[in-house]
C-alpha positions as CSV (number, residue, x, y, z in Angstrom):
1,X,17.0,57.1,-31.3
2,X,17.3,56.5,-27.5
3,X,14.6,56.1,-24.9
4,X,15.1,57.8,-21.5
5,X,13.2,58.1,-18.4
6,X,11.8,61.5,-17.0
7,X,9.8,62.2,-13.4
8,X,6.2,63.3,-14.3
9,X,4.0,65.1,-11.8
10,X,0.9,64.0,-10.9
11,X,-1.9,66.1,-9.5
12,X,-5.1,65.3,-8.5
13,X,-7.9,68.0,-9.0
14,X,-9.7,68.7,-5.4
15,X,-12.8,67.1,-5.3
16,X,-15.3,66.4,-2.6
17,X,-14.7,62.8,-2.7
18,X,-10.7,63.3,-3.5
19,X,-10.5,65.7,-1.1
20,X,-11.9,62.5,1.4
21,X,-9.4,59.6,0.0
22,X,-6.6,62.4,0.8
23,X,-7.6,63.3,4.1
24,X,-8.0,59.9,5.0
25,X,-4.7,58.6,3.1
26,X,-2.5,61.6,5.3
27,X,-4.1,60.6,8.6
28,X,-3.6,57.0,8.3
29,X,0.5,58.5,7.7
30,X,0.0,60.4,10.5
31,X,-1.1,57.8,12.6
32,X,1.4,55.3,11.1
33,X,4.4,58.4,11.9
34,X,3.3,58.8,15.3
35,X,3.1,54.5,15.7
36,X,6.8,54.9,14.3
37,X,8.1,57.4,17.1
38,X,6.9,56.1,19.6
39,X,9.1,52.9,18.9
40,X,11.9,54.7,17.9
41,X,11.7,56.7,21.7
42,X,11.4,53.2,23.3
43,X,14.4,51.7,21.3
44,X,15.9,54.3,21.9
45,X,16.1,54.5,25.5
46,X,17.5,51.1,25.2
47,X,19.8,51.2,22.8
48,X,21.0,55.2,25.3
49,X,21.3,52.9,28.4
50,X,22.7,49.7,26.6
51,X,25.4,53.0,25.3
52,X,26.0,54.2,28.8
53,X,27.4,50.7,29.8
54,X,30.0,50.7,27.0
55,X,31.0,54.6,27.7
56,X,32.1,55.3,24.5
57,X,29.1,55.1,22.2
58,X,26.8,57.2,24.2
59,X,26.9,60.6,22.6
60,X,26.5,58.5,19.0
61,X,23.7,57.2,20.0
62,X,22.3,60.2,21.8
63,X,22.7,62.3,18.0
64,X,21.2,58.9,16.1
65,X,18.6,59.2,18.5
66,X,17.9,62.8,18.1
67,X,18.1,62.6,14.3
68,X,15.6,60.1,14.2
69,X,13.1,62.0,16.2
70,X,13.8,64.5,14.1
71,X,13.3,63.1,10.2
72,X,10.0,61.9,11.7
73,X,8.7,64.6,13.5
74,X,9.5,66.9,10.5
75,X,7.7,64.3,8.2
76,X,4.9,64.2,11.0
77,X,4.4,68.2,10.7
78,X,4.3,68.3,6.9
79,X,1.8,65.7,6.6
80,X,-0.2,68.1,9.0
81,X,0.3,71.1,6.8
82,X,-0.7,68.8,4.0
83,X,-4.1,67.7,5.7
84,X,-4.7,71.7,6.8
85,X,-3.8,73.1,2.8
86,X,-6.7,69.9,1.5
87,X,-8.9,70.6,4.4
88,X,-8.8,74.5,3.3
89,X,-8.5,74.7,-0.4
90,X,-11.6,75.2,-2.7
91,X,-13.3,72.5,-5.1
92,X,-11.5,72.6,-8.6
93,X,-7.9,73.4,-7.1
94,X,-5.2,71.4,-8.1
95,X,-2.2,70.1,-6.0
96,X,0.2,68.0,-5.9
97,X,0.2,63.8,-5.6
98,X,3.1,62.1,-6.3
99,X,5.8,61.9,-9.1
100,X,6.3,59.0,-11.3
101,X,8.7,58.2,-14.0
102,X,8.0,57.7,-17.9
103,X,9.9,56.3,-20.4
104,X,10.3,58.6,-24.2
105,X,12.2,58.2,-26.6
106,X,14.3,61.4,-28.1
107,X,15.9,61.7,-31.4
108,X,19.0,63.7,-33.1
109,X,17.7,67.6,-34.0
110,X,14.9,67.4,-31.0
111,X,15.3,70.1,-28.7
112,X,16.3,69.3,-25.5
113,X,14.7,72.4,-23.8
114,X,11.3,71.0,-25.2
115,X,11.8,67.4,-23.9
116,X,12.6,68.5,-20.2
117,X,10.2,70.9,-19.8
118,X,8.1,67.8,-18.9
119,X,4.4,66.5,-18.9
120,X,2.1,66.9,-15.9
121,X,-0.9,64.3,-15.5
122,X,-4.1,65.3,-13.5
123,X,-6.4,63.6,-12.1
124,X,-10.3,63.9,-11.2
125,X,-11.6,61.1,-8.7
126,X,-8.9,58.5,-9.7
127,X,-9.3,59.0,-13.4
128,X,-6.9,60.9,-15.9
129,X,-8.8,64.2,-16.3
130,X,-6.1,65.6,-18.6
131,X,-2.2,65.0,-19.9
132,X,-0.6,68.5,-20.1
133,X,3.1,68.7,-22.1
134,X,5.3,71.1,-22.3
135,X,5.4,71.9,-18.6
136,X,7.9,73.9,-17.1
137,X,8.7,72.2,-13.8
138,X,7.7,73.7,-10.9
């Protein structure tokens, strides 16, 4: 016998008051991502005209920069399409949470197929609602 870890979903089943912790929980991100780049464009001015001094570094910096800006705006855009698809979809629909990992053990003859085609836990105004196994992953 051995005992492994495996990454199980968790989905929460839209309700009104769910549907309000959510919206709330992606906007405080939001805010908190658009907090975030605004630092990062102030730093990094600095850290462009501390780079134009030296000569060398500039164009580094100028990509680091860029890549930044990027990672969070992208992350700022998909929390948006995140508040839209909660704001939008009907009471009872199910999405997507989080993912967390679960310990289970596995013995010799056990089919592997069986064991990885996962468990899914869903949940209806912060309580467990429902344990589903033998999900294929999505």
């Amino acid at each position: 016998m051995l005992t492994i870890t495996t990454p199980v979903q968790v989905k929460v089943i839209l309700t009104e008051a769910s549907r309000a912790l959510l919206l709330a929980e992606y906007r405080r991100q939001v805010k908190q991502l658009q907090q975030e780049l605004e630092q990062w464009q102030f730093q990094g001015k600095k850290l462009l005209s501390e780079a134009k001094k030296q000569s060398d570094g500039a164009q580094l910096v100028r990509e680091r920069v860029a890549r930044e800006e990027r990672v969070r705006k992208e992350k700022l855009e998909l929390l948006q399409f995140q508040i839209k698809q909660v704001e939008n979809l009907p009471e009872g629909s199910e999405i997507y949470h989080t993912t967390v990992e679960s310990s289970i053990e596995i013995k010799v003859g056990e089919r592997w197929d069986e064991i990885m085609e996962g468990t899914e836990i869903i949940l209806k105004d912060g309580v467990i609602h429902e344990i589903r196994r033998g999900v294929k992953p999505t």
